[in-house]
PADO-952600 format. One record per atom (N, C-alpha, C): residue number from 0; residue in one letter; atom name; x, y negated, z. Coordinates in nm, 3 decimals. Each point is the difference from the previous one (the first is absolute). Layout:
<recs>
REC  NUM  A  CA  X  Y  Z
...
</recs>
This chain:
<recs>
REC  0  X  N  -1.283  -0.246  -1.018
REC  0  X  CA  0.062  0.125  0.030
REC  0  X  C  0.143  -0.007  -0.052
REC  1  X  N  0.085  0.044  0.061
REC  1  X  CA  0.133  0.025  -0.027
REC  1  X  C  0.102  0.127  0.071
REC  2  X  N  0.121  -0.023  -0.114
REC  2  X  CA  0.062  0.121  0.023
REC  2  X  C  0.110  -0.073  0.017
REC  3  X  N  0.108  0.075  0.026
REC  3  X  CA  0.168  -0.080  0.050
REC  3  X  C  0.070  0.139  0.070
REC  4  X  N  0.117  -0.011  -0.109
REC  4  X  CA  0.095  0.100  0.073
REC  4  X  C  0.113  -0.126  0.016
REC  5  X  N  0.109  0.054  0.145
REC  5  X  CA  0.113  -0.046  -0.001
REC  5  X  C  0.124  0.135  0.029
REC  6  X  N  0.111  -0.031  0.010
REC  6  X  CA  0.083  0.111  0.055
REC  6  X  C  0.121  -0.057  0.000
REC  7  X  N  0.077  -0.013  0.099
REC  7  X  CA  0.109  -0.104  0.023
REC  7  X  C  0.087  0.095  0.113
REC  8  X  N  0.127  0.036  -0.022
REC  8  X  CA  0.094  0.073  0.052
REC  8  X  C  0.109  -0.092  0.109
REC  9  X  N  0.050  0.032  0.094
REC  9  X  CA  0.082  -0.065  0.079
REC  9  X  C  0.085  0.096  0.051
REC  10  X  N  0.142  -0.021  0.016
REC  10  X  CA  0.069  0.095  0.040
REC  10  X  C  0.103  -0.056  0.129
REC  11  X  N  0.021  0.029  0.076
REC  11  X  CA  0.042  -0.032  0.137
REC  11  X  C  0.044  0.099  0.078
REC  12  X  N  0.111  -0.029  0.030
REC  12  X  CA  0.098  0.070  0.109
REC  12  X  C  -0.042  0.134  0.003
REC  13  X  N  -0.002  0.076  -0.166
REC  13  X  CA  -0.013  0.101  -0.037
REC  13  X  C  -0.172  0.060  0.051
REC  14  X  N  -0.050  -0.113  -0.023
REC  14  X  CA  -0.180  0.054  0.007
REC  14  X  C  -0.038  -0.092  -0.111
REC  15  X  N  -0.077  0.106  -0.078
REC  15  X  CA  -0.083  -0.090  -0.104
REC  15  X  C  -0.166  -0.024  0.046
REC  16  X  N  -0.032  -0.087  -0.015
REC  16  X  CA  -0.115  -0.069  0.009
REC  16  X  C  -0.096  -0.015  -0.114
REC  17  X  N  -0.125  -0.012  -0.006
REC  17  X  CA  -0.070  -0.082  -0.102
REC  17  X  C  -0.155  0.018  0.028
REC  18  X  N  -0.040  -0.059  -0.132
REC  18  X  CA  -0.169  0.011  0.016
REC  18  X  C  -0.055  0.059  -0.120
REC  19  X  N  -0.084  0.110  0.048
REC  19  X  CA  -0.067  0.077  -0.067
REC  19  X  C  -0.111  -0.140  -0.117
REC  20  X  N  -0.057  0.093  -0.145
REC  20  X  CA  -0.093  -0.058  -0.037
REC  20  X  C  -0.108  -0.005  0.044
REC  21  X  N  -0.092  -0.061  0.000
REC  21  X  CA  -0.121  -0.081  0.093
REC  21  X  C  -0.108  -0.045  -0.156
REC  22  X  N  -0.134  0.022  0.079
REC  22  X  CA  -0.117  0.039  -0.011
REC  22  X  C  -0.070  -0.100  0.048
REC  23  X  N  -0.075  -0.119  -0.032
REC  23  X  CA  -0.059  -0.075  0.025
REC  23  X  C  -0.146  -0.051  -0.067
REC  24  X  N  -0.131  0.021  0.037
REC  24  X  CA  -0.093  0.014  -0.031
REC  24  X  C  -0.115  -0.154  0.091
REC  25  X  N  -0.003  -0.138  -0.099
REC  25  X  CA  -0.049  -0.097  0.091
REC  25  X  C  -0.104  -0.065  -0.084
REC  26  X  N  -0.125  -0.023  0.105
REC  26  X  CA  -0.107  -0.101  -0.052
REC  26  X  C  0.097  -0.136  0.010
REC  27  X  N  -0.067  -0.103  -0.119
REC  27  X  CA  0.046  -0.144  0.032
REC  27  X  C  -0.122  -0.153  -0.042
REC  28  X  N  -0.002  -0.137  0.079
REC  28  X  CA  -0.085  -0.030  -0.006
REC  28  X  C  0.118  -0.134  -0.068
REC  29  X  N  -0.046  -0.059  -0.066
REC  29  X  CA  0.105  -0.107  -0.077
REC  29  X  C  -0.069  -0.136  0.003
REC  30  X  N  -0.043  -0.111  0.074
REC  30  X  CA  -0.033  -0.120  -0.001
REC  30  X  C  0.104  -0.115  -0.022
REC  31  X  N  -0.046  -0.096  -0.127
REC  31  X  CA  0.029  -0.125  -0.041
REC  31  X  C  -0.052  -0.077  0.139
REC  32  X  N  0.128  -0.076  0.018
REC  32  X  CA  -0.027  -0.103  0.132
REC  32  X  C  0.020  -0.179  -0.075
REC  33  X  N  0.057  0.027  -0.096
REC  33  X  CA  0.101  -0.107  -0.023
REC  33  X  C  0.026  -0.027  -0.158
REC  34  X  N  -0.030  -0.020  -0.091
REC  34  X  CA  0.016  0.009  -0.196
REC  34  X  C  0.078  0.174  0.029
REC  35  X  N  0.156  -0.036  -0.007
REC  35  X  CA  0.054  0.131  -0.021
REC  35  X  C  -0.008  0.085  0.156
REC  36  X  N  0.037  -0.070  0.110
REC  36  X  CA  -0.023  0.095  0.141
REC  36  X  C  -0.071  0.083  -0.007
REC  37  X  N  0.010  0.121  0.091
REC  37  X  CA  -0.073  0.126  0.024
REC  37  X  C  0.038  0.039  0.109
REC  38  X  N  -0.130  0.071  0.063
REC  38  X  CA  0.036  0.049  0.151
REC  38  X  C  -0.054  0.162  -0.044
REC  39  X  N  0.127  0.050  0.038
REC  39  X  CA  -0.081  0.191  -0.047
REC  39  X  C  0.014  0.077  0.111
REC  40  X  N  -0.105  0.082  0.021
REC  40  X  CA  0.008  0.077  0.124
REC  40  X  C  -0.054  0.165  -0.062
REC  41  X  N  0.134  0.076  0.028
REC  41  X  CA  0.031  0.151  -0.027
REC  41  X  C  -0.067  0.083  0.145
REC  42  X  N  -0.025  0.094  -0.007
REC  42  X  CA  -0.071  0.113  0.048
REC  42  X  C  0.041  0.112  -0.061
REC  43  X  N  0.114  0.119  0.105
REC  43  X  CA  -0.020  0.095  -0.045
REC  43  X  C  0.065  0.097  0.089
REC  44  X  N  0.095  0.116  -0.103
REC  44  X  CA  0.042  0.123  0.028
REC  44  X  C  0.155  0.022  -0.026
REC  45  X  N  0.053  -0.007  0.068
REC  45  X  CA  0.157  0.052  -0.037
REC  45  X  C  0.055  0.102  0.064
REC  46  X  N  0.034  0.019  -0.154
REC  46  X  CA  0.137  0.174  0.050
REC  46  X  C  0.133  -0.047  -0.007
REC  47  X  N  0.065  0.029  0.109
REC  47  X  CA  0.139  -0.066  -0.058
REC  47  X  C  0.117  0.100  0.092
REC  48  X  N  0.115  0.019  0.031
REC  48  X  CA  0.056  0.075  0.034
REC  48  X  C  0.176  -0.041  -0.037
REC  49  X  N  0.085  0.111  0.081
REC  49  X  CA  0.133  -0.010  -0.012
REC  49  X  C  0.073  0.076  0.009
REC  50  X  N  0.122  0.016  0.011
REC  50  X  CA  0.107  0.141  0.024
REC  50  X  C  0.092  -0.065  0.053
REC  51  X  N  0.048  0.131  0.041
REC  51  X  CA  0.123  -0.050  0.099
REC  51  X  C  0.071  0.171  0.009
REC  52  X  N  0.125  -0.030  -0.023
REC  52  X  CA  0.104  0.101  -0.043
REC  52  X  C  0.138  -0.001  0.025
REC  53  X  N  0.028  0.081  0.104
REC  53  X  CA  0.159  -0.010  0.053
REC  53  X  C  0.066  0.124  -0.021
REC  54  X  N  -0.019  0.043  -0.126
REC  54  X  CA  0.048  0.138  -0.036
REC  54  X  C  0.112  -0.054  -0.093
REC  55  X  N  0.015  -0.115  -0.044
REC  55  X  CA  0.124  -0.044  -0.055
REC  55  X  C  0.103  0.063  0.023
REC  56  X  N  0.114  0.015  0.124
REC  56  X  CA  0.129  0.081  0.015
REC  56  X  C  -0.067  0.040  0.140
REC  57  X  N  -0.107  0.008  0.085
REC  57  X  CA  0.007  0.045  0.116
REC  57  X  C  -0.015  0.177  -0.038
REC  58  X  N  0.152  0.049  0.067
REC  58  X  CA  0.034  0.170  -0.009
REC  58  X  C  -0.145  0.099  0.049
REC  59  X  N  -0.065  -0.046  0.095
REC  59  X  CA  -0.167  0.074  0.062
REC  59  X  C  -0.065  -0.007  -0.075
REC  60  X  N  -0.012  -0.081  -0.119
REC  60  X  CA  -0.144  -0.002  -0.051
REC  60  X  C  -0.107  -0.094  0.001
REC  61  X  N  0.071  -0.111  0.115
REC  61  X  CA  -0.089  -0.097  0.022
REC  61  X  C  -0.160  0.003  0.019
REC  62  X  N  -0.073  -0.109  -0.046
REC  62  X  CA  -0.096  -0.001  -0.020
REC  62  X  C  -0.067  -0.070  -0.105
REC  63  X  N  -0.087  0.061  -0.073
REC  63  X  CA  -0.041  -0.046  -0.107
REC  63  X  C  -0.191  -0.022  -0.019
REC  64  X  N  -0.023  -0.106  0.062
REC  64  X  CA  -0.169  -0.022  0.001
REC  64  X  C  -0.076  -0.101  -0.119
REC  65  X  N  -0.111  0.039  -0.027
REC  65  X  CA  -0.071  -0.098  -0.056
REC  65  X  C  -0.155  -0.009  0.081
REC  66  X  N  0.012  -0.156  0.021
REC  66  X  CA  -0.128  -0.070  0.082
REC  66  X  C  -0.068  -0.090  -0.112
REC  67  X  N  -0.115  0.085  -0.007
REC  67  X  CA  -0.130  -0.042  -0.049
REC  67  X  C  -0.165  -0.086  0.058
REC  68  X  N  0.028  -0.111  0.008
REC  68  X  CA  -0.127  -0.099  0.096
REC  68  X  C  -0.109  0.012  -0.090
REC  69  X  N  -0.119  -0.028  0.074
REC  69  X  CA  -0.101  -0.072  -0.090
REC  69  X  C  -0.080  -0.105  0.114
REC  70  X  N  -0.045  -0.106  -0.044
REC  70  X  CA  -0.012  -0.162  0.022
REC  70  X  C  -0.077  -0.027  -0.042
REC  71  X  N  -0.141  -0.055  0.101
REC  71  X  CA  -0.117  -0.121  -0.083
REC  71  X  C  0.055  -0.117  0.001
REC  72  X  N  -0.004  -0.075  -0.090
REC  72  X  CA  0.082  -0.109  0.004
REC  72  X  C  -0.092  -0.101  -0.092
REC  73  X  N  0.049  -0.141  0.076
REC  73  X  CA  -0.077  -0.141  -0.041
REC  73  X  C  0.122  -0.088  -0.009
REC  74  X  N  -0.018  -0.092  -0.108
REC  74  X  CA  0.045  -0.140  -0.008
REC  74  X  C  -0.077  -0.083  -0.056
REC  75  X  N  0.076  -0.156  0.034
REC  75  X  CA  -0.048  -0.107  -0.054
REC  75  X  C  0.131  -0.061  -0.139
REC  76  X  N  0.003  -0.063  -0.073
REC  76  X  CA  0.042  -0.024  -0.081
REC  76  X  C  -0.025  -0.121  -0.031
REC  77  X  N  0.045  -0.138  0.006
REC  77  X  CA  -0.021  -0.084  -0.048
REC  77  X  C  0.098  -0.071  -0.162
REC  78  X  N  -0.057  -0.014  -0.095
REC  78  X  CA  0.090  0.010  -0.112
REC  78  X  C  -0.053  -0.149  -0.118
REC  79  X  N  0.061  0.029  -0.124
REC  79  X  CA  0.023  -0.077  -0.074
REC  79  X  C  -0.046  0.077  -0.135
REC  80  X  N  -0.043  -0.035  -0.106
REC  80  X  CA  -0.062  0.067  -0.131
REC  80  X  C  0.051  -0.095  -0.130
REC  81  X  N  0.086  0.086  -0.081
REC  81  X  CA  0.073  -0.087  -0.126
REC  81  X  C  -0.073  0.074  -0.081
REC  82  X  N  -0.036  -0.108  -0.076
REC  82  X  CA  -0.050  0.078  -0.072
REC  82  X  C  0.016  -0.042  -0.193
REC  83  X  N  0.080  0.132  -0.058
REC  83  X  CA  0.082  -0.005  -0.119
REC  83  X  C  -0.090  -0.044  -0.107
REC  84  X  N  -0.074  0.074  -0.015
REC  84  X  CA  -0.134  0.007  -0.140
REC  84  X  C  -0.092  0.031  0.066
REC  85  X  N  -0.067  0.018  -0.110
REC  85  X  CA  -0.156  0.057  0.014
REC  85  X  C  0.017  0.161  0.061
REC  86  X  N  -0.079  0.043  0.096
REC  86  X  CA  0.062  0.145  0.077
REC  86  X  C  0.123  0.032  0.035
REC  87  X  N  0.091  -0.085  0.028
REC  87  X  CA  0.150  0.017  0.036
REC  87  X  C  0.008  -0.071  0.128
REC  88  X  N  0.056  0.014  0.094
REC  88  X  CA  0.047  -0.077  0.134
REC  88  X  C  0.066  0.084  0.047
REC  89  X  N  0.075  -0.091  0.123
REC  89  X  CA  0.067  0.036  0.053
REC  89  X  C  -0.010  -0.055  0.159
REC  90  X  N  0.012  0.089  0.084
REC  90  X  CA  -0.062  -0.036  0.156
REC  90  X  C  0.135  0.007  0.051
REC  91  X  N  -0.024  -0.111  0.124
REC  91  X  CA  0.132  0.048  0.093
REC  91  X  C  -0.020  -0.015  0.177
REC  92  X  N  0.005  0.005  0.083
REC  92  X  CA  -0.100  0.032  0.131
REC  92  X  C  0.109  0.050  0.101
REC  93  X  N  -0.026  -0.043  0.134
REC  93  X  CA  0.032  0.080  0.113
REC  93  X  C  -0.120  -0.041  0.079
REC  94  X  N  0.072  0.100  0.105
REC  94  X  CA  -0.121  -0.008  0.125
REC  94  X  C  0.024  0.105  0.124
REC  95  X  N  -0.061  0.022  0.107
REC  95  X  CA  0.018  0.072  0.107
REC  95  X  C  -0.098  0.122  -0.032
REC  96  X  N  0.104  0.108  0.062
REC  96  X  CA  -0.040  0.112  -0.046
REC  96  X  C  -0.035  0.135  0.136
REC  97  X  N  -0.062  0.050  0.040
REC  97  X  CA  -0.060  0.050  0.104
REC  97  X  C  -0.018  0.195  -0.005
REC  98  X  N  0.040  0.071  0.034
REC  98  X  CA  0.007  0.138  -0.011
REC  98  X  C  -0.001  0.073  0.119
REC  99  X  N  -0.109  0.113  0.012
REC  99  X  CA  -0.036  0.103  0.084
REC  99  X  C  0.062  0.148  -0.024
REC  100  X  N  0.061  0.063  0.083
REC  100  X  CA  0.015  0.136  -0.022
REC  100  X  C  -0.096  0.088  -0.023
REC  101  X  N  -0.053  0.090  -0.083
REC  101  X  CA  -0.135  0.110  0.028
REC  101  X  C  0.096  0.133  0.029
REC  102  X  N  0.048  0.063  -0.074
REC  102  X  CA  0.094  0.089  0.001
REC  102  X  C  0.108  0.020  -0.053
REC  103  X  N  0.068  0.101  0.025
REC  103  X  CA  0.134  0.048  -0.040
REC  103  X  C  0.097  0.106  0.001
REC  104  X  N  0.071  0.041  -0.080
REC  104  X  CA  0.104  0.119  0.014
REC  104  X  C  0.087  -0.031  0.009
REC  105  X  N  0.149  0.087  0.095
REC  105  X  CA  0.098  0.004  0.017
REC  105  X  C  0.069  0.185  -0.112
REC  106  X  N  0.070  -0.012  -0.069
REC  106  X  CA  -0.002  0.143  -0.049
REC  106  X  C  0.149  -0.015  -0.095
REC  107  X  N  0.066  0.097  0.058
REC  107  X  CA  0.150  0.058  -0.115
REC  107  X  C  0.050  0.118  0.129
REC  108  X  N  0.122  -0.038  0.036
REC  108  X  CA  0.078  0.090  0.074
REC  108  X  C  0.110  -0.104  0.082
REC  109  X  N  0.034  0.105  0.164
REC  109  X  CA  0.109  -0.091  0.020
REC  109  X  C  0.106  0.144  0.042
REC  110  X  N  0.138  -0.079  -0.050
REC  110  X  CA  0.083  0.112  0.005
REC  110  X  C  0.090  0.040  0.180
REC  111  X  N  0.016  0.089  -0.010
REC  111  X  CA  0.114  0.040  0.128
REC  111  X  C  0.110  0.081  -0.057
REC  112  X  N  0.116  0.057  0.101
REC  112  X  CA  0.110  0.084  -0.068
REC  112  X  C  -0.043  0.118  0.006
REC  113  X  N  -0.160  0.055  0.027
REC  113  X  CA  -0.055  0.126  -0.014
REC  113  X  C  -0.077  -0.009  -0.146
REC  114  X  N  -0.034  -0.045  -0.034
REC  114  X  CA  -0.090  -0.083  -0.115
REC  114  X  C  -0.136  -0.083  -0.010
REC  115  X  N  -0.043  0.035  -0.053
REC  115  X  CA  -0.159  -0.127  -0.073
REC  115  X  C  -0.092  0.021  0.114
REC  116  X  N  -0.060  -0.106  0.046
REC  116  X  CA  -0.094  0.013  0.084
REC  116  X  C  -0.125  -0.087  -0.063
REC  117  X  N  -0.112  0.069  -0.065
REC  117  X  CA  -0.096  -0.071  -0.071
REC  117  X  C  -0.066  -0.111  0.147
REC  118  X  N  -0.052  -0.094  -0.083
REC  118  X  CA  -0.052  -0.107  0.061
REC  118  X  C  -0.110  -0.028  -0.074
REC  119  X  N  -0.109  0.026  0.038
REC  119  X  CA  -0.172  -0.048  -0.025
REC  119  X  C  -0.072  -0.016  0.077
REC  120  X  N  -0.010  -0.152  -0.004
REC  120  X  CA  -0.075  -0.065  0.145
REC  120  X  C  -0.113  -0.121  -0.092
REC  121  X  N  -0.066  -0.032  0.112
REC  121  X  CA  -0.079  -0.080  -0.009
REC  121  X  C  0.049  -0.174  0.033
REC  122  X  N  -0.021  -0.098  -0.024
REC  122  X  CA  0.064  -0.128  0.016
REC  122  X  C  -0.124  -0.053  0.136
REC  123  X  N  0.069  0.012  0.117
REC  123  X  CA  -0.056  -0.098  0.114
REC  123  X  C  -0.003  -0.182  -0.022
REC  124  X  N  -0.180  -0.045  -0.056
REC  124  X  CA  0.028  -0.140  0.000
REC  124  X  C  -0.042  -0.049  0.149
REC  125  X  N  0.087  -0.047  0.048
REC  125  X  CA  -0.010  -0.031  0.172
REC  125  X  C  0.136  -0.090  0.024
REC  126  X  N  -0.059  -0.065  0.135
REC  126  X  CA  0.127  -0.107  0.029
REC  126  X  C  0.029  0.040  0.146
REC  127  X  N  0.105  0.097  -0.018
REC  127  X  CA  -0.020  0.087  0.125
REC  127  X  C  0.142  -0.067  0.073
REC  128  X  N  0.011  0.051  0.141
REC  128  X  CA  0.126  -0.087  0.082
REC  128  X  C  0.073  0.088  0.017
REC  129  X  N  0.024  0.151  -0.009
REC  129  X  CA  0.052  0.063  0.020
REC  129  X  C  0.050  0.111  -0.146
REC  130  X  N  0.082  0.070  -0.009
REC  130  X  CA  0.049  0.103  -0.097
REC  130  X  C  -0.084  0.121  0.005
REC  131  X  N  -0.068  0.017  0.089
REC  131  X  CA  -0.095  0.114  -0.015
REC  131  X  C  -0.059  0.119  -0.111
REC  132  X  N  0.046  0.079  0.007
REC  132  X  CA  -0.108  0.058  -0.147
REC  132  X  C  0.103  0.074  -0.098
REC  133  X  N  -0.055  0.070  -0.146
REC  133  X  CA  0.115  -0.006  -0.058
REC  133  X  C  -0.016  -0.035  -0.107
REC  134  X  N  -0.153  -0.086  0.014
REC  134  X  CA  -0.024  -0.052  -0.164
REC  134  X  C  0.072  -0.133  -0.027
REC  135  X  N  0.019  -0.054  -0.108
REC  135  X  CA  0.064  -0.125  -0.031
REC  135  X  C  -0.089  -0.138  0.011
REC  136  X  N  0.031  -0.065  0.136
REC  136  X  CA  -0.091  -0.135  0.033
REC  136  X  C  0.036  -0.102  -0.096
REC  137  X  N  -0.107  -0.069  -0.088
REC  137  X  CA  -0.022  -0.097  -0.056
REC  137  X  C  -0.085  -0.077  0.051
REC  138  X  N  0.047  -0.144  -0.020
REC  138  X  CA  -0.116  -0.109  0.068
REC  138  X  C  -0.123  0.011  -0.085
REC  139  X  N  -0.096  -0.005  -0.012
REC  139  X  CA  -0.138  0.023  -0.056
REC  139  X  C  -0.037  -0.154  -0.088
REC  140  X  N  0.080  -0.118  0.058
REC  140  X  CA  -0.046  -0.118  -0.047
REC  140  X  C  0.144  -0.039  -0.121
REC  141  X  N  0.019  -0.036  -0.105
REC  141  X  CA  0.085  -0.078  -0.100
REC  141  X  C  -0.027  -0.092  -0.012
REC  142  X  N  0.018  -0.197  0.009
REC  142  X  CA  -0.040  -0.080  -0.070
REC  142  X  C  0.122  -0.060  -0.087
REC  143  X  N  -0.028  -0.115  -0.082
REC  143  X  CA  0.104  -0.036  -0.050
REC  143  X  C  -0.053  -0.087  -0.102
REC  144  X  N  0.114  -0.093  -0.120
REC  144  X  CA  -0.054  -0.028  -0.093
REC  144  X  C  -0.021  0.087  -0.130
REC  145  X  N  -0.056  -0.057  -0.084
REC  145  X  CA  0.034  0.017  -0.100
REC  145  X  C  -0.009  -0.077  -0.156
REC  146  X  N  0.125  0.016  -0.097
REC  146  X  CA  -0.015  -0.074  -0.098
REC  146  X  C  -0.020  0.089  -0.134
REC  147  X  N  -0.039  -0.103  -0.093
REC  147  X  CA  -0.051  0.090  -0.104
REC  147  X  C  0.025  -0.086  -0.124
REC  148  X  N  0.001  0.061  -0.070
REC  148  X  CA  -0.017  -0.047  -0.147
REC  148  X  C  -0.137  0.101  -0.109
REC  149  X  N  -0.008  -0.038  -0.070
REC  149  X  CA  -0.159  0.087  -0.085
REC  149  X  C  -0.014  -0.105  -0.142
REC  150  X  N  0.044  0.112  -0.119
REC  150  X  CA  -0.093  -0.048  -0.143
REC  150  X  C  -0.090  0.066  -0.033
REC  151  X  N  -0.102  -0.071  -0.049
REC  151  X  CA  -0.128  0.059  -0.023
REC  151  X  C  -0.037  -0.006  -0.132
REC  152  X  N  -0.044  0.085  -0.060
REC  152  X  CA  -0.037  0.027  -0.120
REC  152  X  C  -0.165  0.029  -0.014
REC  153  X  N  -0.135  -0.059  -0.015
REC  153  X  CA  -0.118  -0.011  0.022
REC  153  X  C  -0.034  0.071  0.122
REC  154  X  N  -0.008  0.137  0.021
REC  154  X  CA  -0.008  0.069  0.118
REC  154  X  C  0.149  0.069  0.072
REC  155  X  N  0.049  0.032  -0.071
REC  155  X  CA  0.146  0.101  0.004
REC  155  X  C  0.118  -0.148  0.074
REC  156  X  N  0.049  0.065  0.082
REC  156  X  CA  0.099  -0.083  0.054
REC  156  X  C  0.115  0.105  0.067
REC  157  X  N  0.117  -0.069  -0.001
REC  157  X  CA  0.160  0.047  0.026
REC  157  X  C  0.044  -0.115  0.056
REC  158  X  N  0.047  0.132  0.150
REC  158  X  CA  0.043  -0.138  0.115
REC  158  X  C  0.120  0.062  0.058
REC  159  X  N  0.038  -0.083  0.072
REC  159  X  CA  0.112  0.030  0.073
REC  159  X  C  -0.016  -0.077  0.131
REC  160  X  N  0.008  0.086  0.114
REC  160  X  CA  -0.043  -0.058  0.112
REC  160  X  C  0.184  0.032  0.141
REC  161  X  N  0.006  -0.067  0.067
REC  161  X  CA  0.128  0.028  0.092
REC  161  X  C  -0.131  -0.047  0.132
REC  162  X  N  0.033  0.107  0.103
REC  162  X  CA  -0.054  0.027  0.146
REC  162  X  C  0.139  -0.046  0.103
REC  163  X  N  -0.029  -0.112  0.069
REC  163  X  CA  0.118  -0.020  0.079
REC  163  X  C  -0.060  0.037  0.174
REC  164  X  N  0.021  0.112  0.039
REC  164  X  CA  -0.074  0.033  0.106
REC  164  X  C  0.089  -0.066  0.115
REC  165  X  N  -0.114  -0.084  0.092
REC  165  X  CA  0.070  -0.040  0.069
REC  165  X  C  -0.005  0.040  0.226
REC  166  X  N  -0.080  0.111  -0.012
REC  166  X  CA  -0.032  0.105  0.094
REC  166  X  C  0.105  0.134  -0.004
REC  167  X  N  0.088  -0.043  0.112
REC  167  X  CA  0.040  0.152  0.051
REC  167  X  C  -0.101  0.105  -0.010
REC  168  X  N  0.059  0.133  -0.102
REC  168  X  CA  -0.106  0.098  0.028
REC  168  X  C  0.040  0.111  0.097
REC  169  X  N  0.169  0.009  0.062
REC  169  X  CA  0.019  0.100  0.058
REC  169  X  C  -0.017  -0.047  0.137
REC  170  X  N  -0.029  0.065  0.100
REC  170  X  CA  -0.025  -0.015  0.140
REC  170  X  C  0.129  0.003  0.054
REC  171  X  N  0.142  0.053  -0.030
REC  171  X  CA  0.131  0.041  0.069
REC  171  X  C  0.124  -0.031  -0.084
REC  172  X  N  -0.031  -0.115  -0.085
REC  172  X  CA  0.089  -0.036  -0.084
REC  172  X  C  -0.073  -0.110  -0.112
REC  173  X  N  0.087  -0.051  -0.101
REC  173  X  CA  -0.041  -0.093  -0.102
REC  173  X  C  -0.030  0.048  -0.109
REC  174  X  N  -0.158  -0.004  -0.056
REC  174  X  CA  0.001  0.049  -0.116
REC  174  X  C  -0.132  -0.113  -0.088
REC  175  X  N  0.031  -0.107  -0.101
REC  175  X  CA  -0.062  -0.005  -0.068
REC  175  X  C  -0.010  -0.019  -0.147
REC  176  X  N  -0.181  0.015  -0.040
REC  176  X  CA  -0.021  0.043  -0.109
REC  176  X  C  0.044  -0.106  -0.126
REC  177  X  N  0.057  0.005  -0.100
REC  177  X  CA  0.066  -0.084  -0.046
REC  177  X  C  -0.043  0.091  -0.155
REC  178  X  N  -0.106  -0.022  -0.100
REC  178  X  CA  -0.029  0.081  -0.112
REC  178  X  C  -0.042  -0.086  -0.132
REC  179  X  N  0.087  0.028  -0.112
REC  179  X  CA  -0.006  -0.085  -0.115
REC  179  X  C  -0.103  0.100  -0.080
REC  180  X  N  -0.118  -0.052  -0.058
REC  180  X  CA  -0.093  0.095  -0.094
REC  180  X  C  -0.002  -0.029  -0.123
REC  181  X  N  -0.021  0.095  -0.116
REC  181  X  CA  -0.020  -0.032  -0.137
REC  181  X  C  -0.123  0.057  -0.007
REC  182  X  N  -0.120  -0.041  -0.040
REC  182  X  CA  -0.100  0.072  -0.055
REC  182  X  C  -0.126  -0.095  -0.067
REC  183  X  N  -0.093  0.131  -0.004
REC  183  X  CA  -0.075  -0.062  -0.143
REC  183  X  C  -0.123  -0.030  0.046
REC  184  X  N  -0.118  -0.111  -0.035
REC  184  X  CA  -0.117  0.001  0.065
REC  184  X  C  -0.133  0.041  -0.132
REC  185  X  N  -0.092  0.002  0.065
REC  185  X  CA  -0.111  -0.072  -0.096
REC  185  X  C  -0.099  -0.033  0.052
REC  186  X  N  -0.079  -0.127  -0.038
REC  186  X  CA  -0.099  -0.073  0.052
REC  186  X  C  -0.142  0.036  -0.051
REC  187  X  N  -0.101  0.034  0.045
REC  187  X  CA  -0.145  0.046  -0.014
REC  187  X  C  -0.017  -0.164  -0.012
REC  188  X  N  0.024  -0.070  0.052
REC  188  X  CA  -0.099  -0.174  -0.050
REC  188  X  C  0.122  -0.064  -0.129
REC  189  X  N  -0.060  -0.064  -0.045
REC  189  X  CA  0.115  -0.094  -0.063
REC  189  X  C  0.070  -0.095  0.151
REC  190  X  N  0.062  -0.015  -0.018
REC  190  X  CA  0.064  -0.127  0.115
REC  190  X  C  0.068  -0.119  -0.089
</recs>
């Protein structure tokens, strides 16, 4: 089981960008292939999300949203195990990483020169050909890699994982998921 917040700001041609903290909840299965090799395979749940904000100098009011996903999500991990002392190691691993849309919110405000126009919608996961609608189309599928690092302390472990998504998720433009995590685990088996 694990937890991981990130939050990373970008600012551009007077729109700020970033990614909300994220919520990640995963079974994992950890097999020795090799003395130190390991092949680990994760199972789970992710919350993860972003903002996007052009209220910087735009005079209307812009628009100011935060998009909130949630994701069953699987990887494979193939890695390496150092190991310091007795109950000390240190893991290091990548692998291909695989993600489903379940649901989602679209929710803040977008501005005009009359004022605020609330925005609370639902997130369409669909790979649609047309603009249709007025919910916000996301592709339903993410894959990508991912790398990791993890010290482990008998059960308790602190990792740091980077998601290099390599799936367009917007249907009408370029958007991918690109997310560095800090968070904390703990293991029900010894490993």
């Amino acid at each position: 089981m694990a937890y991981s917040s990130t939050n990373a700001t970008k600012i551009t041609e007077n729109i700020k960008t970033g990614s909300l903290d994220r919520f990640q909840v995963f079974v994992y299965a950890k097999r020795y292939v090799y003395k130190s090799w390991f092949i680990k395979a994760n199972l789970g749940y992710d919350k993860n999300g972003n903002f996007y904000d052009d209220n910087v100098v735009i005079a209307d009011g812009g628009k100011k949203v935060h998009i909130k996903l949630n994701d069953a999500a699987c990887s494979v991990d193939m890695g390496y195990t150092y190991k310091i002392k007795a109950h000390h190691q240190i893991h290091a691993g990548f692998g291909p990483y695989l993600a489903y849309g379940i649901n989602g919110t679209e929710r803040g405000y977008g501005g005009t020169f009359f004022g605020r126009v609330p925005i609370d919608k639902k997130i369409d996961f669909v790979n649609p050909q047309t603009k249709e609608g007025t919910n916000l189309k996301i592709k339903p599928i993410d894959a990508g890699l991912n790398f990791n690092i993890e010290y482990q302390y008998n059960k308790y472990g602190l990792f740091i994982n980077y998601g290099l998504g390599l799936s367009n998720q917007e249907n009408f433009g370029k958007s991918f998921n690109r997310v560095a995590t800090i968070g904390v685990q703990y293991s029900f088996l010894n490993m």
